[in-house]
N, C-alpha and C positions, 0 to 999 in steps of 0.2 A: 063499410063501417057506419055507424050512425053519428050523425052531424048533432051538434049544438046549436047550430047559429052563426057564429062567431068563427072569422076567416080574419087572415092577413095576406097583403100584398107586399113581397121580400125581394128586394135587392140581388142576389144572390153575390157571393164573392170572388165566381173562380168560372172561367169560361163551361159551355158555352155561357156569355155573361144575357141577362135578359130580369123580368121583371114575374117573380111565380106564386101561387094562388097556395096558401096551405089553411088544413083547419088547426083549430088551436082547439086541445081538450081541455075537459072541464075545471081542471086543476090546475091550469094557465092563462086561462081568462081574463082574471084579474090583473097579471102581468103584463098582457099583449098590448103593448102601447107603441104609438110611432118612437123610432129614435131607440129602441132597444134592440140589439142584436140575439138573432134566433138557431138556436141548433136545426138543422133542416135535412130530411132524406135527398141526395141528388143523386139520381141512378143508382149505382151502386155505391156511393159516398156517403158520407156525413160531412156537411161542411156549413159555415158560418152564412146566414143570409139579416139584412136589415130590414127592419118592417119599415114600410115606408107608407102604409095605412092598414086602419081596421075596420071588418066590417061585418054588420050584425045581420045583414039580413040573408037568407035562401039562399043557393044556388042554386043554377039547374040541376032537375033530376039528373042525368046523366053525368054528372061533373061528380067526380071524386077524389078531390085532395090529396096527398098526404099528410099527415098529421105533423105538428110542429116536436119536436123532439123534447126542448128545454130553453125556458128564458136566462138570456147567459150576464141581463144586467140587473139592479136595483134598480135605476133611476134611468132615464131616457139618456143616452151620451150625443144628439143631438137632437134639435127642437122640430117640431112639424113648420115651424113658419121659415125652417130653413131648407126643406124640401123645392124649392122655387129654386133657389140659387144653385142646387148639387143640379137640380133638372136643366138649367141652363148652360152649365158647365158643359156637361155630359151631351147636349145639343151643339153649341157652340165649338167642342174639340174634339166632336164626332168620338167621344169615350161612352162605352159602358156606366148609368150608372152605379150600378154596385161597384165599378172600378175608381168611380169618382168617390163615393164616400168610405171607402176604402183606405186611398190616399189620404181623404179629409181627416179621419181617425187617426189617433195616435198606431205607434205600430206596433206589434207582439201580440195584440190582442182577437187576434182568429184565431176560429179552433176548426179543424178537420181533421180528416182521419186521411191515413197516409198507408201504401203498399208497399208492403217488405216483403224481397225475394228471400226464400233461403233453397240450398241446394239441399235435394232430398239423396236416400238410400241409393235410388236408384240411378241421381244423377252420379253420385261420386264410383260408384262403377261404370259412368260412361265416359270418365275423364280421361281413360287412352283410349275408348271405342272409337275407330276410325270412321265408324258412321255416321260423328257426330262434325260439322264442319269447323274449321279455327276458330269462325268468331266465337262458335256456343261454346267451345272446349275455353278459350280464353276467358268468357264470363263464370264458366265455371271453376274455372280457378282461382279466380277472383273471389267468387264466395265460400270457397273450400278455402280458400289460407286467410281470408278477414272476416270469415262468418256473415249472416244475413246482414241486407243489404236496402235503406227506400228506395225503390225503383227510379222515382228524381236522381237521386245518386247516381245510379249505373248510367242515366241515361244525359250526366251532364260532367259529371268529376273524372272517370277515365281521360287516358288519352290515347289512341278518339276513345269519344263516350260512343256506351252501344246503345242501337235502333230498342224502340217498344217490339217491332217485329222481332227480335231477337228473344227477347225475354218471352213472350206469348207463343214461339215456335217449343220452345223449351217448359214452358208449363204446359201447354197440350202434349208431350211427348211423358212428361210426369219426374221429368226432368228437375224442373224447381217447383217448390212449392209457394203462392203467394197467399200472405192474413193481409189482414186490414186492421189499425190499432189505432185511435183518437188519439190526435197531435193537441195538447190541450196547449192557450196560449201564454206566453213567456211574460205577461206583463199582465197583472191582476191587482186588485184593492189592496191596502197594506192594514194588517191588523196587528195590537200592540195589546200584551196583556195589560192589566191595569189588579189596583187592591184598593176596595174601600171597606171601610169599616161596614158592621150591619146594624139594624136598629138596638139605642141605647136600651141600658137596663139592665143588659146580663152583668152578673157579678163578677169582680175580677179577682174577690180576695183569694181560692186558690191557684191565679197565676202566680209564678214565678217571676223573678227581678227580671229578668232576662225579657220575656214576654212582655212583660209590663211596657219597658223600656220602647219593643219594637211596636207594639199597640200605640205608645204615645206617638211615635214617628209617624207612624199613617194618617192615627188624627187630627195633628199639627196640620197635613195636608188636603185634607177630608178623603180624597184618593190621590193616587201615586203609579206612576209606570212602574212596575215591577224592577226593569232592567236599570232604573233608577232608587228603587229601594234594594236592589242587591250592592250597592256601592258605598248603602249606609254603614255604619259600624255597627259591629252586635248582628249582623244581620245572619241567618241562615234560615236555608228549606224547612228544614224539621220544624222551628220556629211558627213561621208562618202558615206550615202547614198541622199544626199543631192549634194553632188560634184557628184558623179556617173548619177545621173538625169540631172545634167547640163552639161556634157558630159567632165568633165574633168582628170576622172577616170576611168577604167572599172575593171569588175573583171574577173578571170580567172580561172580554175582550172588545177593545175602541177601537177606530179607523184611523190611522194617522195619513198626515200628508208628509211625504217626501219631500224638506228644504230644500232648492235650486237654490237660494240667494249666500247663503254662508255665511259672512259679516252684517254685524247690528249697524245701521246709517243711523245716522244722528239727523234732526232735523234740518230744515234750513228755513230763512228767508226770503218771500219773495222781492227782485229788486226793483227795482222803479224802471216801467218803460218808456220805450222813447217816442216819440211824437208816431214816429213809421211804425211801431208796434203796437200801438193804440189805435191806430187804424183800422192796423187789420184784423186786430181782437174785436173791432169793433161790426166791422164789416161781415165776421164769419156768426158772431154769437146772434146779430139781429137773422140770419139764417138759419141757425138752429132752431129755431121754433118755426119755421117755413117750410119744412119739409125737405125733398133732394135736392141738391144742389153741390156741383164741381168748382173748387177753388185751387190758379196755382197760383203758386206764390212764389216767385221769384227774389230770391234775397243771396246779395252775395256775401261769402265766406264769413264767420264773425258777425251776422249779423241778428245774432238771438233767436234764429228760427223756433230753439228748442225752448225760447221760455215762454214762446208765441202758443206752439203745443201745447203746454203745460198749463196756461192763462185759459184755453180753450177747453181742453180736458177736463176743466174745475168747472167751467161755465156748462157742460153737460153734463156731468152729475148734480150742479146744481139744478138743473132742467130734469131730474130724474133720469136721465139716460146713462147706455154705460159708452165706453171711447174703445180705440182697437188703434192701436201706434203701431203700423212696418218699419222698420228700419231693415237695409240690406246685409248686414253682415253680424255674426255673432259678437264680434269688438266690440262693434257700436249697440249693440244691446247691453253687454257691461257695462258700458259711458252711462247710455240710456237710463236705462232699471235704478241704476245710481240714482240721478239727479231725481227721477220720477219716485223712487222711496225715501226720498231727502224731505219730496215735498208732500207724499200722500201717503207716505207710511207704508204699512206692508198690505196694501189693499189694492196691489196689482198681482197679475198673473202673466209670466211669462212664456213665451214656449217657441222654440228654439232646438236644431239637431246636436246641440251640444249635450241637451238634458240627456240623462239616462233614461230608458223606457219607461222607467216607476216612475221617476219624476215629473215625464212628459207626461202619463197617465195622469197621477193626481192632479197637477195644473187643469187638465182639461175636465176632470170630473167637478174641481171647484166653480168651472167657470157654468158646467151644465149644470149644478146644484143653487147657482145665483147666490155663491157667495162671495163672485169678485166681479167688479165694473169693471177695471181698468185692462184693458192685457196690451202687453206691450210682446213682439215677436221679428221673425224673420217669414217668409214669402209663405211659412206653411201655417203661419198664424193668421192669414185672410179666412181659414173655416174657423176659426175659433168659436163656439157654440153660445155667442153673448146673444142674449136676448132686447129689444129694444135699444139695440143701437142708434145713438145718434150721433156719431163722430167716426170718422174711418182717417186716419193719417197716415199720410205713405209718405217719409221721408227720404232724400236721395230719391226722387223719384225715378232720376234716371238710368238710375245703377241696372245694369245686367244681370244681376244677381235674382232677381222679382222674377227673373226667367225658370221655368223649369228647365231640365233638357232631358230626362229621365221619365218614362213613364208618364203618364199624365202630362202634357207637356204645357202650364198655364203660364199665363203671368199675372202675377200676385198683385199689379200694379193695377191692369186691365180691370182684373177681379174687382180692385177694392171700389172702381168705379161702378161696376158693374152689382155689387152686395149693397150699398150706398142708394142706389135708386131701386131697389126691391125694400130693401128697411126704411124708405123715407129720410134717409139719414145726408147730412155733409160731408164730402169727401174732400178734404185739401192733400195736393199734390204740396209739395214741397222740393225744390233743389236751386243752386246758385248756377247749374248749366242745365239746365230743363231740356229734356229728350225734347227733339226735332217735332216730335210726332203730338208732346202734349202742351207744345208753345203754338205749333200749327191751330191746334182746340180753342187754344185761349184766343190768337188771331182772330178764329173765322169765330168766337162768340159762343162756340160750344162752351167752354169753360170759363170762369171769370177770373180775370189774371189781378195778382196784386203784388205789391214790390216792396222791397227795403234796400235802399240802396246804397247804405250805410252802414258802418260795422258799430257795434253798440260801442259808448262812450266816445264817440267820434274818432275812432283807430283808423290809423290811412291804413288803407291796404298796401300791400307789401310793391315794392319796385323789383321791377322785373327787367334782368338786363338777357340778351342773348350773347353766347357764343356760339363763334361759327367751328363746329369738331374738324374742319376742311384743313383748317388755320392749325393743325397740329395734329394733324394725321400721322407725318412721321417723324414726332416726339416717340424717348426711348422710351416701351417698361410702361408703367402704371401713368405716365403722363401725357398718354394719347388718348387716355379718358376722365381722370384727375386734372383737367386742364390749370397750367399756372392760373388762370383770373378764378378761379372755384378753392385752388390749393390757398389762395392767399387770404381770399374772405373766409376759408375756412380757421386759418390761424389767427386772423383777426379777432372772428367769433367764438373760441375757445378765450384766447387772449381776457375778453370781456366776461367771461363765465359765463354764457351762455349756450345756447344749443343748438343743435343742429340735426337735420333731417332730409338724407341724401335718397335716392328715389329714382329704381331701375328696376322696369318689369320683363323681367327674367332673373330665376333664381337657376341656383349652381355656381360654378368655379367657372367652368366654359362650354360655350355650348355648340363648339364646332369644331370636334376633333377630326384632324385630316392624316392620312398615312403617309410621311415625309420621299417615301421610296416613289409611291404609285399614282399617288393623289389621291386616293378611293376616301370618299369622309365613312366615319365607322356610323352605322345608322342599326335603326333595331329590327332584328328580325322579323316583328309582326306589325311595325306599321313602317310608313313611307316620313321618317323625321331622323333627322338626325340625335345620337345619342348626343345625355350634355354630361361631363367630368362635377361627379360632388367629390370633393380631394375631403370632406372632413368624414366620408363613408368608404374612400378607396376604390370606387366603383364609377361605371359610369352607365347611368339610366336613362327611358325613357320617361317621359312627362307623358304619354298618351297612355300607357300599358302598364308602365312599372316597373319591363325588361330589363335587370341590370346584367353588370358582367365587370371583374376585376378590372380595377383601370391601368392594371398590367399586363392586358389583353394584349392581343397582336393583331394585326389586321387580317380579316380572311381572306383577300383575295391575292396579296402578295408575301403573308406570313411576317411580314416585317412589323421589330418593333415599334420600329421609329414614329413615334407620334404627335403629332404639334396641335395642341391645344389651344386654338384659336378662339374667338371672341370672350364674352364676360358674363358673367351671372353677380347679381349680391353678395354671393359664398368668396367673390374673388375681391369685388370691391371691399367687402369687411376685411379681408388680409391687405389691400393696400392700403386702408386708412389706418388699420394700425401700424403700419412699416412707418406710414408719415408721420403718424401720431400716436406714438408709445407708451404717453402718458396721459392722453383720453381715454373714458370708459365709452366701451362703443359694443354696441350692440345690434343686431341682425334679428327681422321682423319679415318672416316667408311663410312659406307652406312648410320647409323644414324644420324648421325651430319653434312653430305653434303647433306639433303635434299633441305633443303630450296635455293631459286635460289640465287646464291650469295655466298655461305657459304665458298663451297671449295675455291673461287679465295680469300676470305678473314683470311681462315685459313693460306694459302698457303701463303699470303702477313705478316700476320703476323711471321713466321718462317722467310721469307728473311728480314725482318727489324728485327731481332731477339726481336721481344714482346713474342713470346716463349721461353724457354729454353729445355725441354719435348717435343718430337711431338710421341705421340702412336699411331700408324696406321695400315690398312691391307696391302691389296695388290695394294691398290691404291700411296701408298710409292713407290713404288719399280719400280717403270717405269720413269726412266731418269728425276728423278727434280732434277733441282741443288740447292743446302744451301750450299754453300760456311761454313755458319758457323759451321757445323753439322761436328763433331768428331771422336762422337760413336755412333755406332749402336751396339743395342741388339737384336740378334732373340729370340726369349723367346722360342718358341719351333722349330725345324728345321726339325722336320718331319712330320708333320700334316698330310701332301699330298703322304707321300711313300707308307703308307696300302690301297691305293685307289683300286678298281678292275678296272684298266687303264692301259693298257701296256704305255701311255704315263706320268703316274706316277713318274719317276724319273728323268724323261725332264723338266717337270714342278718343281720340287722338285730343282731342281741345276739352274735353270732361274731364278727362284723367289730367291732365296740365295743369286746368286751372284749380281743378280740385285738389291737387296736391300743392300749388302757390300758394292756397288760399291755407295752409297750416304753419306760413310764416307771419308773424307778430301779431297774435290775437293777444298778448298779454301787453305789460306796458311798453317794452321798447319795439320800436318798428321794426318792421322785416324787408328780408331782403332774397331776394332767387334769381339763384345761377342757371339757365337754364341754357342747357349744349344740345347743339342739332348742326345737322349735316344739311338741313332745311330751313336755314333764319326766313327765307324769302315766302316758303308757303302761308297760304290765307288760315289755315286753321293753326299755325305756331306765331303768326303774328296777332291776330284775335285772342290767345291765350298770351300774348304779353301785354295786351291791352287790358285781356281781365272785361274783355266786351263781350257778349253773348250775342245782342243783339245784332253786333256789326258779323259774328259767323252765323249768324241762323240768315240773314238778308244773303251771304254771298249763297251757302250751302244750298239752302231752300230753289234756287234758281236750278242748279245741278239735280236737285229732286224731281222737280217740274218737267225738266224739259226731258230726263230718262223714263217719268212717269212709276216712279220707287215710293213706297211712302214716304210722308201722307198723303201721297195722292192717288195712291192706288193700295189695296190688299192685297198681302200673299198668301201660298199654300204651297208647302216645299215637301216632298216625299223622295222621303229616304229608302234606296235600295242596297241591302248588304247579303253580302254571302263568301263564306269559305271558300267557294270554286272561283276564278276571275272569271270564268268562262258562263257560268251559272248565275253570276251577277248580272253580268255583259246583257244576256238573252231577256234575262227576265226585265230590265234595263229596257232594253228597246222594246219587249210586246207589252210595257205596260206605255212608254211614247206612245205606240202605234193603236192601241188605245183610247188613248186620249186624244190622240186627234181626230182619230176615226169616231169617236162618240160626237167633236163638238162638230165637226162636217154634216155628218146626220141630225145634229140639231142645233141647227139654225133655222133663225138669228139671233133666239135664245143666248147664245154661247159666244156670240161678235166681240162680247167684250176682254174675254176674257184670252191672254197671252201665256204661251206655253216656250220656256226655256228649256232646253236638254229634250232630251238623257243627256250628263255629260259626266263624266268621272269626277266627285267632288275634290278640292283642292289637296284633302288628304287621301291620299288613291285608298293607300291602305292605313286600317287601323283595327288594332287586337288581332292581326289574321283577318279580319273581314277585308272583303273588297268592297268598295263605294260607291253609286252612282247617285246622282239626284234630277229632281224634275224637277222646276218653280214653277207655278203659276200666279199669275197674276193680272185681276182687274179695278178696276175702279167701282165696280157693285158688286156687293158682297155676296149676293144670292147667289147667281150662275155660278160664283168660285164656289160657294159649300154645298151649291146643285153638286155638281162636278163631283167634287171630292169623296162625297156620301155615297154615290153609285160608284168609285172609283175604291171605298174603303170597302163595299160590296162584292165587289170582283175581285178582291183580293181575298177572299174567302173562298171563291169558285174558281172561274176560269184563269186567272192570273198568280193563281197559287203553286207556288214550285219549290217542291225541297229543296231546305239547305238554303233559302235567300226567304227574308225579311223586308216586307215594304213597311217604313211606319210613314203617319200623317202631323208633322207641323206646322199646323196653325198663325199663326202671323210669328213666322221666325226670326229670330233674334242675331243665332250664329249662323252662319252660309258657308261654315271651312266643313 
């Protein structure tokens, strides 16, 4: 073909993943910009590639392209100056990057083309031909009684799905026949008719009253959304199409954005801060004009963090820059987005896996269009397409949630460090229990730590008494976890009209049914957990998978029905605080009861106009909401999370504690927390009754040290799964044998670096896979992602075995 000049280097979106040369004809030139996505020839495909540069000059003779198909955006949907940071991703979590900007995009928005089986003539006369084998006779029954069929389909939704080999023995035999048809994608621009008048002058004296009438309505408005002048009165088609023909109308079609926010905020007031928040306002805004720099800020519960933000936020847009706010949970983005449109009006953008696809779409087209500074988000809000950042805020820094575990597997936390020193920008960490790993930073001077150590208007923090659950073990009925000293301050605190907020992570009714005959506990057939009893669904489910089954089930191994419903979930505490309290409103805050869209911003609305009295909830409680009205807090059990096999076990255990204390008496009367453990004695439940960080991170930090766990060393944990146990087992040990055989042969290179396993992960089995894992771990980073990069390379050649799955986690989070 004959060249122009003019090539691009594209991303591509779909394995094999890599970086590909196409030309752009002369009628796309104009368009071929970084940050647009490109329709692209791959093999025999069509699929979505990202230009990720353009370039004008020659190829070699010998090079010849293929041509770009179609420019699929208007405007860039992300910037060339963010090219650095997807490329670092994409180095750093040994990801593809077309896989990294991929993830970084909102979702719906690829387009490819997709292979449909259909069975031919020929195959439905081989449907009792005995010389066809089971499986191909089984597939083709499959598409004789449901009609053609995407090949993805057959090869993932049966059960078992059938092999590619199956379907390609069967179209070379003429068997099925397969097309090819453009998947266009589910999430596009939104466009909204619109009617304006046309230029004055035309006569109106032979309209009609009628006309006249609907003329004046448009011009009152100058234009008009159609779907809003059909609501008028007087209004019809003929009408306006009737003006339109006489040219006194036309129509038009605009772009709208899809509202996420819902409710008008009325403004607010800033209030007057306190000596500790003048500080640190102080301290961060002389760094924003100084370029990178890490700030944590350690402040405990109530102590205005958020207006600290907010104080900051202003001081870079006054600086011309724009801000980028994480907070870990989509609750606390309603809290959030609130107070922050209270104070800036509707000149933030959100984004968040709550939005609908459109919605998330338009947010992100606003924020690549530069028509919003502010975005406020959850961990997928670190790619956010802002330009000229100079603020990065990672709130709850140490929430798990900034974790991926899915695909991509980043942390949003790391990132925003990491985004922060490519843009020049200030990153402040923020949290009252600062992760191990970025108080460690602030220690050794990587970061600059600052404090509040004060709850705004001088609020004591809340008094924390322990009980021992030992001391009433065998209390009857609901009072061997409802302890009398929790039941009493509970009647107390109703008594006063006040509130309360009881706090047990694990939800359901019970989560340890056992067979009264045999003992056998009932557990799910595709992973290694036991089922837990939800009594308001009848069934009882797993939490890994989903597996339910009637909770009038019988047991399979001795058929009996007899079943005893052992331990507790929230589903069961919310039925024993009503037995106790029949005339409180009480309410339950889970994964259950925040399905539905809407739910939690209405539970959560309920508690702050106190239509609650009771809030039962997990761990979705315990991440910085304020209730002013809220008292007491009860932990119903305080150690759930210590027997974990997680050396990050008692980090987690003292976060979650004091972060959920820390939501009794932020308003005007003090507070108070019950807090039940079978462990008064341990260092991370009496550090959370102290409400001391520093007295757990001094003992903790010693137990890091001396295992050599972070911070003081990195990890790299690869996961090995597969359907066979046997197929797991192998591949399991020849990727060990492996790795040790690699770091033998290269030395001394490799001296530092420690290899844990193969060993069957804590949860053997989960969905039907089986599980094994590898850790490694050193103290220098290089030889680990040496390591791993030739190790995620053999995983393509010689270590690759069907039916089993190696993936690579990067400095991992969960270890079960």
């Amino acid at each position: 073909m004959e060249h122009h000049g003019t090539y691009i280097e594209a991303a591509v979106a779909a394995p094999p993943w890599g970086i590909y040369t196409y030309a752009v004809p002369p009628d796309l030139v104009e368009q071929a910009e970084t940050g647009r996505r490109v329709l692209v020839p791959f093999g025999h495909r069509t699929i979505t590639a990202f230009v990720v540069s353009v370039k004008r000059d020659a190829p070699p003779a010998d090079f010849d392209p293929k041509p770009v198909l179609d420019v699929l955006d208007a405007t860039a949907l992300f910037h060339e100056s963010h090219l650095a940071f997807f490329k670092w991703i994409s180095s750093y979590y040994l990801c593809p990057l077309g896989e990294v900007i991929k993830t970084a995009l909102p979702g719906g928005i690829t387009v490819q083309d997709i292979t449909r089986v259909h069975i031919s003539e020929k195959g439905l006369d081989a449907l009792n031909d005995q010389g066809t084998s089971e499986t191909e006779r089984k597939l083709l029954q499959v598409l004789c009684s449901e009609g053609p069929k995407p090949s993805s389909w057959l090869l993932k939704t049966p059960v078992p799905p059938f092999r590619a080999s199956t379907v390609n023995a069967l179209s070379r035999k003429g068997l099925v026949r397969l097309t090819r048809e453009l998947k266009k994608s589910t999430t596009e621009r939104k466009f909204e008719t619109w009617v304006t008048l046309t230029e004055e002058g035309l006569s109106t004296e032979s309209l009609k009253p009628a006309h006249l009438e609907l003329l004046d309505q448009i011009r009152s408005s100058e234009s008009l959304a159609l779907k809003d002048l059909k609501k008028r009165e007087g209004f019809s088609s003929a009408r306006l199409t009737a003006l339109e023909i006489r040219g006194f109308v036309r129509r038009f079609d605009q772009q709208v954005y899809r509202d996420p926010f819902g409710e008008t905020i009325l403004g607010d007031t800033a209030p007057s801060l306190t000596e500790e928040q003048e500080q640190v306002v102080g301290r961060v805004t002389q760094a924003l004009a100084g370029g990178f720099s890490t700030f944590l800020l350690l402040g405990v519960t109530g102590s205005g963090k958020t207006e600290v933000y907010m104080r900051l936020v202003q001081k870079a847009l006054d600086l011309g820059k724009s801000a980028l706010v994480l907070v870990p949970e989509i609750s606390l983005i309603s809290q959030t987005e609130k107070r922050f449109r209270m104070r800036f009006g509707d000149t933030i953008a959100v984004i968040h896996s709550g939005l609908s696809k459109g919605e998330k779409f338009d947010q992100w087209l606003r924020i690549a269009e530069k028509q919003i500074h502010i975005v406020i988000g959850a961990r997928s809000a670190i790619f956010a397409p802002l330009e000229n950042t100079g603020l990065i805020i990672v709130d709850e820094e140490h929430d798990g949630s900034y974790k991926q575990e899915n695909g991509l597997k980043y942390n949003a936390r790391d990132l925003a460090v990491v985004r922060a020193k490519l843009d020049g920008a200030v990153c402040l960490l923020g949290s009252a229990t600062p992760s191990l790993q970025s108080f460690h930073n602030a220690v050794s001077g990587k970061f600059m730590e600052l404090s509040l150590t004060k709850r705004v208007s001088d609020r004591p923090l809340p008094r924390i008494e322990l009980v021992d659950l030992k001391t009433y073990r065998d209390y009857p009925g609901i009072r061997s976890f409802i302890t009398p000293p929790l039941e009493e301050a509970m009647a107390r605190t109703l008594h006063q009209k006040e509130q309360i907020l009881l706090f047990l992570n694990r939800r359901g009714y019970a989560n340890f049914p056992v067979c009264a005959t045999c003992g056998e506990t009932l557990k799910c057939v595709s992973c290694d957990v036991s089922l837990t009893l939800h009594q308001s669904k009848n069934a009882y489910r797993c939490h890994m998978c989903g597996y339910m089954i009637p909770s009038i089930s019988k047991c399979r191994i001795c058929n009996s029905s007899s079943i005893k419903n052992l331990g507790f979930g929230t589903e069961r505490i919310e039925a024993a605080v009503k037995a106790l309290f029949p005339d409180a409103a009480v309410a339950r805050m889970d994964q259950d009861t925040t399905v539905r869209s809407g739910s939690m911003v209405k539970l959560l609305k309920d508690v702050r106009d106190r239509k609650t009295d009771i809030l039962v909830g997990t761990q979705m409680l315990a991440k910085g909401h304020d209730f002013p009205g809220i008292t007491l807090v009860g932990v119903i059990c305080a150690d759930q999370s210590l027997n974990f096999p997680d050396f990050r076990a008692c980090e987690r255990t003292f976060q979650l504690l004091a972060q959920v204390a820390g939501r009794a008496g932020r308003g005007d009367q003090p507070g108070r927390v019950i807090m039940q453990t079978y462990n008064p004695d341990h260092f991370s439940i009496l550090a959370a009754e102290k409400q001391d960080f520093r007295d757990f991170y001094r003992q903790e930090i010693q137990f890091r040290q001396s295992l050599g766990y972070p911070p003081f060393s990195r990890m790299i944990q690869f996961r090995i799964s597969g359907k066979s146990k046997t197929a797991a087992k192998e591949a399991a040990e020849k990727t060990g044998l492996w790795i040790r055989d690699t770091l033998t042969r290269h030395q001394p290179f490799f001296d530092a670096v420690g290899v844990l396993g193969p060993i069957e992960a804590p949860i053997f089995k989960l969905a039907d896979h089986y599980r094994w894992q590898i850790l490694l771990k050193s103290h220098d980073q290089r030889p680990l992602h040496t390591l791993a990069r030739q190790l995620v390379r053999e995983t393509g050649r010689s270590l690759k075995q069907d039916g089993v799955r190696i993936t690579t986690d990067i400095d991992p989070y969960y270890l079960m």
